[in-house]
Backbone as a ProteinNet text record, in pm:
[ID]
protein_1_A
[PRIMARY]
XXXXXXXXXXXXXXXXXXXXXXXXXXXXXXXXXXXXXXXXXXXXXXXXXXXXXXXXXXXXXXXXXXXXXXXXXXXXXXXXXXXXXXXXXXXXXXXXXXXXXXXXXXXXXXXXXXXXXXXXXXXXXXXXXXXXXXXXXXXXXXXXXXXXXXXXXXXXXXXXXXXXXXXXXXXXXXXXXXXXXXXXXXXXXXXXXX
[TERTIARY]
-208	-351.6	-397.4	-499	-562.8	-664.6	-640.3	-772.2	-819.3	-978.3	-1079	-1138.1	-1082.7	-1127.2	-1229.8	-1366.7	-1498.7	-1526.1	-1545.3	-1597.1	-1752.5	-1863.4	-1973.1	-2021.2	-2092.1	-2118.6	-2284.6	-2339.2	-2485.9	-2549.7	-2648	-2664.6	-2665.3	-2593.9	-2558.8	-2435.6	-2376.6	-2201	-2140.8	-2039.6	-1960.5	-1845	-1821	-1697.8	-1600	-1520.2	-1371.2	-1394.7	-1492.2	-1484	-1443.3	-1451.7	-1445	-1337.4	-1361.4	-1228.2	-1090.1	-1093.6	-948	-893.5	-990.9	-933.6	-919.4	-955.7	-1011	-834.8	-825.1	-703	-555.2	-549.9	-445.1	-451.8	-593	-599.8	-566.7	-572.5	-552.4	-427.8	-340.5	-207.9	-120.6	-163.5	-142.4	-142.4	-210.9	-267.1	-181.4	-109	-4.3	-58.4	53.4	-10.8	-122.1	-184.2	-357.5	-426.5	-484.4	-529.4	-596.3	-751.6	-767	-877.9	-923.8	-1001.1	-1126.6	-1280.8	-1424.4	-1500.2	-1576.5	-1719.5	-1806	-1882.5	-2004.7	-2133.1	-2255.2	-2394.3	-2503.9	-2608.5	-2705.2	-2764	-2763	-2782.4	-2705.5	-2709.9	-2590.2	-2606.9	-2690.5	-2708	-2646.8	-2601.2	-2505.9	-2556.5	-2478	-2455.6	-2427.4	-2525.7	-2506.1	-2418.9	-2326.3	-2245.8	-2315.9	-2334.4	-2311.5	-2298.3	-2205.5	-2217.6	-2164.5	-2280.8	-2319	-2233.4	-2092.5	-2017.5	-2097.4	-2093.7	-2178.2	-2136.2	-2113.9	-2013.1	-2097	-2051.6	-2111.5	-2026.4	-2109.1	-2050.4	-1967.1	-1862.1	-1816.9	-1919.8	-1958.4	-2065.2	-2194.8	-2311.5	-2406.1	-2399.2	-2458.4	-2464.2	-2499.9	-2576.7	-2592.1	-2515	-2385.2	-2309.9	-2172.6	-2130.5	-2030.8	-1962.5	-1816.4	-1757.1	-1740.7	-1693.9	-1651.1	-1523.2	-1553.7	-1473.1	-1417.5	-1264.9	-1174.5	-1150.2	-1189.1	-1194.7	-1313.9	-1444.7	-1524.9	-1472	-1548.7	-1519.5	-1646.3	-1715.6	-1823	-1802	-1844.7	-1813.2	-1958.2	-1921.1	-2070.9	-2070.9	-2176.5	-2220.9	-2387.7	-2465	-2557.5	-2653.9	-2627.8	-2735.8	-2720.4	-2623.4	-2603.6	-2781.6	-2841.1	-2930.7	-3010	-3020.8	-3132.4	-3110.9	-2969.8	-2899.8	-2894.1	-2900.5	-2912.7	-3010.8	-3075.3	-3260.2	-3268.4	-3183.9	-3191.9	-3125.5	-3244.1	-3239.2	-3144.8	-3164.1	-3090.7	-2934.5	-2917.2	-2778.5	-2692.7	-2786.7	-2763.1	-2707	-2799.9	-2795.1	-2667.2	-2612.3	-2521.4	-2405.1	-2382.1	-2282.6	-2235.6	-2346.4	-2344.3	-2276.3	-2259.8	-2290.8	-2108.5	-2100	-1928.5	-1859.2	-1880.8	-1816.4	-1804.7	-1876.6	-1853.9	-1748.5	-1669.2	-1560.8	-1466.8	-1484.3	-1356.2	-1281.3	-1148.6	-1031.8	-1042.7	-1071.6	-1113.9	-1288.1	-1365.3	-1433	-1454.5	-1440	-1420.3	-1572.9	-1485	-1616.3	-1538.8	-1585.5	-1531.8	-1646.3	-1611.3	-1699.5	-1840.1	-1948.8	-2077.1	-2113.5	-2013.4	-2057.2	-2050.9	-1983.4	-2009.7	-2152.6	-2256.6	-2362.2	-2464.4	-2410.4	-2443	-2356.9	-2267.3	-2222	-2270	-2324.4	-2404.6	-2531.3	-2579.3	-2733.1	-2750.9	-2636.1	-2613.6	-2582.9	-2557	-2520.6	-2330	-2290.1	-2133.4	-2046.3	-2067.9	-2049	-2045.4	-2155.9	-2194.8	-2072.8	-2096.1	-1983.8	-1854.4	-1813.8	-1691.9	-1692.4	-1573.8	-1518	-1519.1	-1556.6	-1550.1	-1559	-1488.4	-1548.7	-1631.3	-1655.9	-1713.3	-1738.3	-1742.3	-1718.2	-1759.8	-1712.3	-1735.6	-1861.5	-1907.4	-2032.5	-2179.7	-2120.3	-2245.9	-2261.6	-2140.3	-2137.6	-2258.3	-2352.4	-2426.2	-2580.9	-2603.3	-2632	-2627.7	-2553.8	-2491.2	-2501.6	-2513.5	-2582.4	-2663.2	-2765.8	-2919.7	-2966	-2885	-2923.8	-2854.8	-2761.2	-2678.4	-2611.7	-2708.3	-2640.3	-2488.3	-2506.5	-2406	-2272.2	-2233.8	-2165.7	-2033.4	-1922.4	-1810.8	-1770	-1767.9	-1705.8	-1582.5	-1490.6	-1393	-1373.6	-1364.2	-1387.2	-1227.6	-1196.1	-1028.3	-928.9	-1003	-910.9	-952.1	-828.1	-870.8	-958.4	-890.4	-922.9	-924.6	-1003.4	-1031.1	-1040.9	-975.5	-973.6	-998.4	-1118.7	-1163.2	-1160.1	-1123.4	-1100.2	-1042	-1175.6	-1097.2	-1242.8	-1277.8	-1363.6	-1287.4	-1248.4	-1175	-1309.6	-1303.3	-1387.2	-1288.1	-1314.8	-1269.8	-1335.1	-1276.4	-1353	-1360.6	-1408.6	-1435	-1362.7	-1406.6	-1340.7	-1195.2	-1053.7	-924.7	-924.1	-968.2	-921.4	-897.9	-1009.4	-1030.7	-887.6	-847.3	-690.2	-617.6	-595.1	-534.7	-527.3	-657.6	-698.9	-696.4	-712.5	-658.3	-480.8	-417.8	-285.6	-256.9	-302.2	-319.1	-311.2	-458.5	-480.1	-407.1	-315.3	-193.4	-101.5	-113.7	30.6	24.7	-118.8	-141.2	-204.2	-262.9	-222.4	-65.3	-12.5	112.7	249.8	266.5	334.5	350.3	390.1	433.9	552	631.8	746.9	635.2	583.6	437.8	389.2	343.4	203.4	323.1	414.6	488.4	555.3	557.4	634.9	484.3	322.4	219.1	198.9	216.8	196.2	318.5	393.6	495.4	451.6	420.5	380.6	229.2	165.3	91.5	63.6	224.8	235.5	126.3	124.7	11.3	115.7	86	155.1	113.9	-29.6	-74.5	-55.2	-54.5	2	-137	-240	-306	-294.8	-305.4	-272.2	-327.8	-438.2	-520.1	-509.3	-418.2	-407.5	-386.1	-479.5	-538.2	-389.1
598.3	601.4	462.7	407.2	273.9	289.8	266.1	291.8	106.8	170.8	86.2	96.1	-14.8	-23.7	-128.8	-58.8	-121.3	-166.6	-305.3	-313.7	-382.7	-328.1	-347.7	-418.7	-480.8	-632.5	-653.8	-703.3	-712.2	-817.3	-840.1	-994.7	-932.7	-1047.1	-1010.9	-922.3	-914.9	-840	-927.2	-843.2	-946.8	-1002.9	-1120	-1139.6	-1098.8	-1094.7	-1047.1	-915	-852.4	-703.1	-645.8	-734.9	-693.9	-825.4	-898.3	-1000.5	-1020	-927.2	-906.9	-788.8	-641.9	-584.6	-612.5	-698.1	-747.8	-816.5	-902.9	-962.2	-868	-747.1	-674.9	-606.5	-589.9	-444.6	-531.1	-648.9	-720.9	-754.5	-825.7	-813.5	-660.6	-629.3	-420.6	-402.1	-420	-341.6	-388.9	-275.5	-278.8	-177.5	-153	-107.6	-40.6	-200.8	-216.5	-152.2	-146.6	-109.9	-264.5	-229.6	-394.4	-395.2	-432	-483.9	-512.8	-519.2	-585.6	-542.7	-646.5	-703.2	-632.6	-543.6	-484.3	-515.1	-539	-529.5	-537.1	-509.9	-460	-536.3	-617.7	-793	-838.4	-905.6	-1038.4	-1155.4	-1152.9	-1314.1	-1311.3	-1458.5	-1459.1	-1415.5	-1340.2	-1251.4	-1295.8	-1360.6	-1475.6	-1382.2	-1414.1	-1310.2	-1349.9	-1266.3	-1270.4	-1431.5	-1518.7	-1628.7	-1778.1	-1688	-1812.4	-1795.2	-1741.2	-1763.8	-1669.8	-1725.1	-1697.3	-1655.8	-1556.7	-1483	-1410.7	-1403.3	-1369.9	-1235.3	-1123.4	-975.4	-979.1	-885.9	-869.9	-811.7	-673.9	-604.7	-548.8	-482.3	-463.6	-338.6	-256.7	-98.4	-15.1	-113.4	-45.8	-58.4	-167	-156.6	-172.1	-100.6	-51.7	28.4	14.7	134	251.6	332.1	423.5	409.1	432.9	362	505.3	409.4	530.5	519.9	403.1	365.4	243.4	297.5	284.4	230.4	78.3	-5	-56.8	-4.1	5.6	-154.5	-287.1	-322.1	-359.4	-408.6	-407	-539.6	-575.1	-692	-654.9	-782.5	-755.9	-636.6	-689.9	-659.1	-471.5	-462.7	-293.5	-191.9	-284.9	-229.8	-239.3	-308.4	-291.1	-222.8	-213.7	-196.9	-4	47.7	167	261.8	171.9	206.3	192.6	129.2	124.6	227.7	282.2	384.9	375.3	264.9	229.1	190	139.6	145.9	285.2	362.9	492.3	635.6	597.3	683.2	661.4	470.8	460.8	488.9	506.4	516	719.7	776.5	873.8	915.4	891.5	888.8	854.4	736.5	708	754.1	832.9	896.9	1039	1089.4	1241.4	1224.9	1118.7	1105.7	1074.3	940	839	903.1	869.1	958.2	918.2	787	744.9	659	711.4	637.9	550.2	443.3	394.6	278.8	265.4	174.1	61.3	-54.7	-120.9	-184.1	-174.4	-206	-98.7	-158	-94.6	-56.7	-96.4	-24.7	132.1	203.4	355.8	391	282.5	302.4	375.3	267.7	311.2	433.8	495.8	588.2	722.8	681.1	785.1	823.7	702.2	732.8	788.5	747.4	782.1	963.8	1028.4	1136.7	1134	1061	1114.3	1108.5	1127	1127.7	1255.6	1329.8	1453.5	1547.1	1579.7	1683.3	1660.9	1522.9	1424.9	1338.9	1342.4	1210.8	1112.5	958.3	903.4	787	659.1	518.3	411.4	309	210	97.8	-32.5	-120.7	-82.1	-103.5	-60.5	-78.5	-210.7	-236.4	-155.8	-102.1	26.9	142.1	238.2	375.7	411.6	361.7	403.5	419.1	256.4	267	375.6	350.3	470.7	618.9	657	780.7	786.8	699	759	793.7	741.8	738	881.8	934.1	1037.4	1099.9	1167.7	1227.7	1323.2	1428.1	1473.6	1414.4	1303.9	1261.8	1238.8	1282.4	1270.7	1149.7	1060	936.7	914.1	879.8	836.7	693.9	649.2	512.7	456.7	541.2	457.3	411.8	464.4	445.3	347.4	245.9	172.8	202.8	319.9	415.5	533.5	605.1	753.8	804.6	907	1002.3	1112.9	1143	1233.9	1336.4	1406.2	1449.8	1297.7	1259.3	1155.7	1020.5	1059.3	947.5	859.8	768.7	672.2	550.2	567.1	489.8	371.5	258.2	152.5	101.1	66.9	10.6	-157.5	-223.3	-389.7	-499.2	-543.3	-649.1	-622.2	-654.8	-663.8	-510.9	-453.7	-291.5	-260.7	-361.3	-330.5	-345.1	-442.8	-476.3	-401.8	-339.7	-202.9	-90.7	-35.3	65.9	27.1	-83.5	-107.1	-101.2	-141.7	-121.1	4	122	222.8	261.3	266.8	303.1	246.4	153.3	91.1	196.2	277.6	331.1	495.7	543.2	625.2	621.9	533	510.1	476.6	395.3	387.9	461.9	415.5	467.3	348.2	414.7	321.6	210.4	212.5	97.8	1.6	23.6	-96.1	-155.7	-52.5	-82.9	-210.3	-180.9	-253.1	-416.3	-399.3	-486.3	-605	-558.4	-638.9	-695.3	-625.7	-634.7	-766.8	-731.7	-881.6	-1007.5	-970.7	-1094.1	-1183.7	-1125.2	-1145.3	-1193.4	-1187.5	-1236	-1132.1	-995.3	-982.1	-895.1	-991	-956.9	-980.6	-913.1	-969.9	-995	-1127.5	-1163	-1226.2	-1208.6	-1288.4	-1376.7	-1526.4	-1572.9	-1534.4	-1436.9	-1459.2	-1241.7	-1229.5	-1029.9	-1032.9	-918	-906.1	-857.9
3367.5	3338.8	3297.5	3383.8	3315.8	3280.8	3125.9	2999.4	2996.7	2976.2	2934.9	2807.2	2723.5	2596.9	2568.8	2528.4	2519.1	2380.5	2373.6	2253.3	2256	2164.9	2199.2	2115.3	2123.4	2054.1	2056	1954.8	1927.7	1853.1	1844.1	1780.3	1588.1	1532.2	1357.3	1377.5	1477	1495.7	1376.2	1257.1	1196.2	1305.3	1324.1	1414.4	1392.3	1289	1316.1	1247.9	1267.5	1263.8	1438.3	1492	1667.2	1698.2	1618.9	1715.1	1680.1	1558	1503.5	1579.1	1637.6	1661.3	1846.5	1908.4	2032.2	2025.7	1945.8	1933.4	1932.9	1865.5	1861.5	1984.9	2031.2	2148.1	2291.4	2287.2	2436.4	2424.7	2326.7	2322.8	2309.9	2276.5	2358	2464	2552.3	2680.7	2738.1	2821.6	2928.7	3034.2	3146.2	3254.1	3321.2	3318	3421.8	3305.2	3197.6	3093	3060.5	2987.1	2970.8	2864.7	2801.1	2673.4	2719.2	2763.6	2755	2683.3	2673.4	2580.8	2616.9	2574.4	2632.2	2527.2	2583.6	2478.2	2605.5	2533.2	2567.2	2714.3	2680.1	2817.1	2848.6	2943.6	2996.5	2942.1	2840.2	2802.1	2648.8	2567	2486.4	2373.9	2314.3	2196.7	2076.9	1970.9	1859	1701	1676.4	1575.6	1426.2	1356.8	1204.9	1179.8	1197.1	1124	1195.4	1345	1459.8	1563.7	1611.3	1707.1	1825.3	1962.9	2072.2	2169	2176.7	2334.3	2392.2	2560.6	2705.6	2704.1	2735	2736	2908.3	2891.3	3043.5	3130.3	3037.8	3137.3	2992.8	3092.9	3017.5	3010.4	2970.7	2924.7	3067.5	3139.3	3272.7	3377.5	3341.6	3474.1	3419.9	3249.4	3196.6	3264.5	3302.7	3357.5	3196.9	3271.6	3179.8	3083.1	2925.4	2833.3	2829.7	2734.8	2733.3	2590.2	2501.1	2365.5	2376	2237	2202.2	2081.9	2056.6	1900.5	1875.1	1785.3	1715.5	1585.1	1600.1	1485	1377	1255.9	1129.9	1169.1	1046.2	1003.9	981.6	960.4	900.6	1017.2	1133.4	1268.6	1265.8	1223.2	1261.7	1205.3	1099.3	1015.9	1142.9	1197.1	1309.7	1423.1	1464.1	1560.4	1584.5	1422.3	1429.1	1492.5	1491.4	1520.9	1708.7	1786.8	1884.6	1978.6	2022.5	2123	2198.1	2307.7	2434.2	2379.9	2282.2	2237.3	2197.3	2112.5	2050.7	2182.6	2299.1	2415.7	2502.2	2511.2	2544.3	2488.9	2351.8	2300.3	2290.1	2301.3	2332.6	2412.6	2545.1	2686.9	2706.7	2634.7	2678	2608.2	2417.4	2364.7	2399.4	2512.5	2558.7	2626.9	2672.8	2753.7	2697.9	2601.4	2554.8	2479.8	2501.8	2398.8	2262	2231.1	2116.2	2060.6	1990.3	1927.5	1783	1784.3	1665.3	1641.7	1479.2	1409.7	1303.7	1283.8	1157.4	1063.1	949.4	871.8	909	881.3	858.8	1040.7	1116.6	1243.6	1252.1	1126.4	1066	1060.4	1058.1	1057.5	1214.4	1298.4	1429.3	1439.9	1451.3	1470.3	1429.5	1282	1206.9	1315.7	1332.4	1355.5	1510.7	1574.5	1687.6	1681.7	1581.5	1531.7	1595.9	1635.3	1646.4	1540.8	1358.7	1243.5	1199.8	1216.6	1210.2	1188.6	1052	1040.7	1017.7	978.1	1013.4	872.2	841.2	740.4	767.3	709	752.8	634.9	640.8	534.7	642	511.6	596.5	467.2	477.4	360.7	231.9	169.1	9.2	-54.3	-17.4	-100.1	8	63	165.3	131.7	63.7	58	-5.5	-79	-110.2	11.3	83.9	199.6	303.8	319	420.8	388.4	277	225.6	231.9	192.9	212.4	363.7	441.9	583.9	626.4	576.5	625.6	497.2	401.3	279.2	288.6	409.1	405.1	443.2	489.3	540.9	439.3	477.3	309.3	380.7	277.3	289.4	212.6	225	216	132	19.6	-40.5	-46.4	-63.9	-73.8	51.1	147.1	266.6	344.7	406.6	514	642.6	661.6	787.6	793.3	856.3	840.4	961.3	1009.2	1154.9	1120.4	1212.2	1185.4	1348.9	1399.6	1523	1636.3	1673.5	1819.9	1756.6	1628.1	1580	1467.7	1484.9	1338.6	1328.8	1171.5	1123.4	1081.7	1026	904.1	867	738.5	600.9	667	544	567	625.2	734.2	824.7	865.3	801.2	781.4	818.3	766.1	785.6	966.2	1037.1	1131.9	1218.4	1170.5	1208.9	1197.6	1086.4	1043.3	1138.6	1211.8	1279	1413.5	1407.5	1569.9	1622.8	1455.9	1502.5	1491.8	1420.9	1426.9	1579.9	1641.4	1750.4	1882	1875.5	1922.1	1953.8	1847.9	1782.2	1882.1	1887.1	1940.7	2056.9	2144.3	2271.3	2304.2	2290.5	2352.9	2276.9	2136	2044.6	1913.2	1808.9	1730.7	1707.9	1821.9	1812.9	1905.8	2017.4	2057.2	1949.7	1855.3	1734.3	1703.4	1662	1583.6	1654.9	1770.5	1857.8	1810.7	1857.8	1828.7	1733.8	1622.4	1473.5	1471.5	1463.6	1465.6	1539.4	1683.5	1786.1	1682.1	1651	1625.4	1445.6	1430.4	1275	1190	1190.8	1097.9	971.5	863.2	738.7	634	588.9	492.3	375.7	301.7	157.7	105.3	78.7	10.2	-117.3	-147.1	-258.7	-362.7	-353.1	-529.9	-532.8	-507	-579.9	-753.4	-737.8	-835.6	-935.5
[MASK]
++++++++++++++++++++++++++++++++++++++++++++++++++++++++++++++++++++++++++++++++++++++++++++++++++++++++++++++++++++++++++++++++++++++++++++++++++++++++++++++++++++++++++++++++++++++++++++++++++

């Protein structure tokens, strides 16, 4: 089976809410399976804190995704509100084996209604955010990542890394997740823990 994993991208995208997990999911992909950029236009896509990327395809000439990656940053606040985004994401999550989100891209997901009824986190300093927009919604504060049927959310930026090696683990298996996770040196030690 060659899966298409979409990640959708919008102007105020945080970057390595999508390019950390862009990074684990393309060093993953094995047989004919492949990673693109999707947003709304063909023209370049300015991130959260200036970096400028050209989408593979646009919403209208997206093939069909087989994993949906939803990422935050500031733009999602506006981003929620958009129809033509909200309809597409609809549209490829009636199919995709997986839909996901990182950081405050839980937001679009909400508003898109594919939350509904579902657990889910999304960065810490939002949960309150994110409630008023969707009271019932149980959120999850302690977890990196949350699966909720074939929807995984994650918490702030790094998490996203997390859930992508996750979702590594369950497309192919977990000795893959793990083979990447090494290639890719990811071992986090931060110098200043608390």
């Amino acid at each position: 089976m060659n899966r298409t994993i979409g990640i959708v991208i919008f102007d105020d995208a945080e970057e390595l809410d999508w390019v950390g997990p862009f990074e684990v999911l393309t060093n993953a992909c094995k047989d004919g399976d492949r990673v693109v950029v999707v947003a709304e236009s063909e023209g370049p896509v300015r991130g959260a804190k200036g970096l400028r990327v050209l989408p593979d395809h646009t919403f209208d000439d997206c093939p069909p995704l087989d994993v949906v990656l939803v990422p935050g940053g500031i733009g999602t606040r506006k981003e929620m509100h958009n129809e033509v985004l909200r309809s597409f994401l609809l549209a490829q999550a009636e199919r995709a084996e997986w839909t996901t989100s990182v950081c405050t891209g839980a937001f679009v997901l909400s508003a898109a209604g594919l939350l509904k009824g579902k657990r889910a986190t999304t960065h810490w300093l939002t949960f309150d955010e994110l409630r008023t927009h969707d009271p019932d919604l149980e959120l999850d504060p302690d977890a990196r990542w949350v699966v909720d049927g074939n929807v995984v959310t994650a918490a702030g930026v790094s998490a996203g890394i997390d859930m992508a090696l996750w979702l590594v683990g369950q497309l192919y298996d977990p000795d893959h997740a793990r083979l990447i996770q090494k290639y890719i040196q990811y071992d986090p030690a931060p110098p200043y823990q608390d």
